[in-house]
C-alpha positions in Angstrom: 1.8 -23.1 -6.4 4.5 -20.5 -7.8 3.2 -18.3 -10.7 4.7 -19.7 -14.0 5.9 -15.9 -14.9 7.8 -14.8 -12.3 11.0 -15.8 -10.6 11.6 -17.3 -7.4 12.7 -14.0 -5.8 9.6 -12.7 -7.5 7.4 -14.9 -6.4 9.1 -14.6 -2.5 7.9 -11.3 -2.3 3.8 -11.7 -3.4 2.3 -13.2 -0.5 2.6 -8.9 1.3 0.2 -8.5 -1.2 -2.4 -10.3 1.2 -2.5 -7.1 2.8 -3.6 -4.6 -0.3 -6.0 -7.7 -1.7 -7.7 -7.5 1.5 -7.7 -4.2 2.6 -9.0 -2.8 -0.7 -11.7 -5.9 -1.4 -12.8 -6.9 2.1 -12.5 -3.8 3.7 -12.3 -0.7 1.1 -14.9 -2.7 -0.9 -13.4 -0.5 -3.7 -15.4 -1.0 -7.4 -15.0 0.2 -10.9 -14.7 3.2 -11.3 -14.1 4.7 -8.1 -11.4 6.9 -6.9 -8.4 5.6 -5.1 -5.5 7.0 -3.4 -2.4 5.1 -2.2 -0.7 6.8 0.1 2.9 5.0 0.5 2.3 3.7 -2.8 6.4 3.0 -4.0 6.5 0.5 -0.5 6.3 -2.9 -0.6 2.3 -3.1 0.2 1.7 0.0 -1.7 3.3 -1.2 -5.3 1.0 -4.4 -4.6 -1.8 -1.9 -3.9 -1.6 0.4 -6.8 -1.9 -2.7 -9.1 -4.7 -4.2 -7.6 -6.6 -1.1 -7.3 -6.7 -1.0 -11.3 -7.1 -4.8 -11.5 -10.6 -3.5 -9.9 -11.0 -1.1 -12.2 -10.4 1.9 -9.8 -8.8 5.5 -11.1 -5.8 5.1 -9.0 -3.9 8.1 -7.8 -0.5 6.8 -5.5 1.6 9.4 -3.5 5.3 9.3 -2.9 8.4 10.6 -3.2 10.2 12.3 -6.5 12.8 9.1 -6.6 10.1 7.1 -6.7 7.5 8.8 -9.3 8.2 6.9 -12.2 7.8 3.4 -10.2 4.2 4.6 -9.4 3.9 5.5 -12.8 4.8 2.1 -14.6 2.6 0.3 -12.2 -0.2 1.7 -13.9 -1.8 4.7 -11.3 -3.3 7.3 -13.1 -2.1 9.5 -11.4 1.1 10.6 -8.8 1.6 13.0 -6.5 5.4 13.6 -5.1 4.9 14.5 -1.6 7.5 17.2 -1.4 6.5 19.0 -3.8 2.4 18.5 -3.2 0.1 18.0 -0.1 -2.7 15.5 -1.4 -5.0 16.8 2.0 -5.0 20.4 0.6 -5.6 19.0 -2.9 -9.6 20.0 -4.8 -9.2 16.3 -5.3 -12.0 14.0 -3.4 -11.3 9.9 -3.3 -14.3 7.3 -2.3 -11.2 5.4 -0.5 -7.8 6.9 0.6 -6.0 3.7 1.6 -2.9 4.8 3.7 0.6 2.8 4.4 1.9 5.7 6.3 -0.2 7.1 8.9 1.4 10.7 8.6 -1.9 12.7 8.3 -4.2 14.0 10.8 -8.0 12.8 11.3 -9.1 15.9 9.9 -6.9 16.5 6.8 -7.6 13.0 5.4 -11.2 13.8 6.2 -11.1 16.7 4.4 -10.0 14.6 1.3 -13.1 12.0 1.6 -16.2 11.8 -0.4 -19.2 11.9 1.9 -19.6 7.8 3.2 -15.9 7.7 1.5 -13.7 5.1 3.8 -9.6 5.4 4.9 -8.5 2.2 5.3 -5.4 2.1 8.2 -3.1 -0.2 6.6 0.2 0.4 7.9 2.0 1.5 11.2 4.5 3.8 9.7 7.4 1.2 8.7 8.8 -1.7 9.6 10.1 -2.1 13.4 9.7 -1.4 16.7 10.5 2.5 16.3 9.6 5.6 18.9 7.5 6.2 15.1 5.8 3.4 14.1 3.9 4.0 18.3 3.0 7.0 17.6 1.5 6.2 14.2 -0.8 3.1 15.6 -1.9 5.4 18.1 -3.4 7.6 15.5 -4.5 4.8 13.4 -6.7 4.0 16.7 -7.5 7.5 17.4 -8.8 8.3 13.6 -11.0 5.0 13.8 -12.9 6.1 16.9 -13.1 9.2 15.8 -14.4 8.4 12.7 -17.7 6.8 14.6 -19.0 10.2 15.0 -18.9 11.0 11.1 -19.9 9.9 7.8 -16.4 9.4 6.6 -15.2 5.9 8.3 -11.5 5.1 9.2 -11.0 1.7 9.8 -8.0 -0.9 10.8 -8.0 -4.6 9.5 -6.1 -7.6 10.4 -4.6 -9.6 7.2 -6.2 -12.9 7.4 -3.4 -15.2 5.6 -4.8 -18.1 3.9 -4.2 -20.5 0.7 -7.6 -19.2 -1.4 -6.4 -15.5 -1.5 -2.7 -16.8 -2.6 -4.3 -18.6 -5.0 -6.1 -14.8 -6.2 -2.7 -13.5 -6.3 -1.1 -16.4 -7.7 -4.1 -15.8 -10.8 -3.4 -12.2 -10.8 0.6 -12.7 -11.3 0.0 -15.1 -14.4 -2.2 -12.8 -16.4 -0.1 -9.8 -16.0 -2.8 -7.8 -13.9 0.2 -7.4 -11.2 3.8 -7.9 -10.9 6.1 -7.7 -7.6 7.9 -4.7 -8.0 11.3 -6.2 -6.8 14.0 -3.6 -6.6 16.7 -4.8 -4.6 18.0 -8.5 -3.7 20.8 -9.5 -0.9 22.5 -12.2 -0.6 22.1 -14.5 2.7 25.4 -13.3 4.2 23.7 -10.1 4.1 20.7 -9.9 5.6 21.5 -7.3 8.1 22.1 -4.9 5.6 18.4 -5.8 4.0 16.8 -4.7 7.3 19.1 -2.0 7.9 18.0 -0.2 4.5 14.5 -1.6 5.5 14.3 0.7 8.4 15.3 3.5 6.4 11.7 4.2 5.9 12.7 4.6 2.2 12.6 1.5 1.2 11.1 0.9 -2.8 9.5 -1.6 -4.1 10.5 -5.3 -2.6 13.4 -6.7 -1.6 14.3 -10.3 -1.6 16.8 -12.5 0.1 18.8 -14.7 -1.9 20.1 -18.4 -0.9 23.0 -20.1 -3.2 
């Protein structure tokens, strides 16, 4: 069922959450009071993520770009770090999960980041598309997880498993205000082209929804 609170464009957009419910629940495990950090967190997954991260009572620290500092911001993280002006892998700063949309780090700087038994979770390929990119960004996703067998530190990939009872835990979340699709940009039908064209930007905030008169 569509959450009462939202709109239909809204509501379009929630079921990518699947993807941060899972990966921080299932797979992160993440609990009260731990520290979290979102890297990609102004994407489509990653506004999702920050959101549920504090639903679960996690201090949430989301990293992005200076456009998109105050998005982070409103969606509740406690903290934000704009990439070009910061590196969060050369930060004093250590997180119990680091769970990362982009993929741009090495093994060893993320490591470096981690709380002893802390856990990256490999949630994203580097954008959207079938770009020279997004290959070389799985194949470090794979290469961090096996490497991460030899250490205490574990970096792990997960496959979104979509069904109706975790739609029904976002549907819940929606209607008490605990998240809200951060929908930034709609096109019309006649325009869906140009939605995947700004899509494979790689700077893409926040949703984006395709309308139908």
């Amino acid at each position: 069922m569509k959450p009462g609170n939202v709109t239909f464009e809204q509501a379009a957009s929630i079921p990518t959450a699947l993807v941060a419910l899972q990966g921080l629940r299932d797979t992160a495990r993440v609990t009260a009071g731990q520290k979290v950090l979102i890297n990609g967190a102004s994407g489509g997954v990653g506004t999702f993520a920050v959101q549920i991260a504090k639903a679960m009572g996690a201090e949430v620290t989301g990293v992005c770009s200076t456009h998109n500092v105050d998005l982070v911001k409103s969606l509740g993280a406690d903290h934000v770090i704009d990439y070009t002006k910061e590196d969060f892998t050369k930060s004093d700063q250590h997180y119990d999960v680091i769970y990362d949309l982009v993929n741009n780090r090495s093994f060893a700087e993320r490591r470096r980041v981690l709380k002893p038994d802390g856990i990256c979770v490999l949630a994203g390929v580097g954008g959207s598309g079938m770009r020279k990119e997004t290959f070389f960004n799985l194949a470090g996703s794979l290469t961090a997880a096996l490497r991460s067998k030899f250490s205490k530190e574990k970096f792990v990939m997960f496959g979104v498993d979509i069904n109706k009872k975790d739609l029904g835990v976002l549907r819940d979340l929606t209607e008490s205000g605990k998240i809200a699709p951060a929908l930034t940009k709609t096109y019309p039908l006649t325009e869906t082209a140009a939605a995947y064209n700004y899509l494979e930007t790689g700077h893409a905030s926040g949703k984006i929804a395709i309308t139908i008169e």
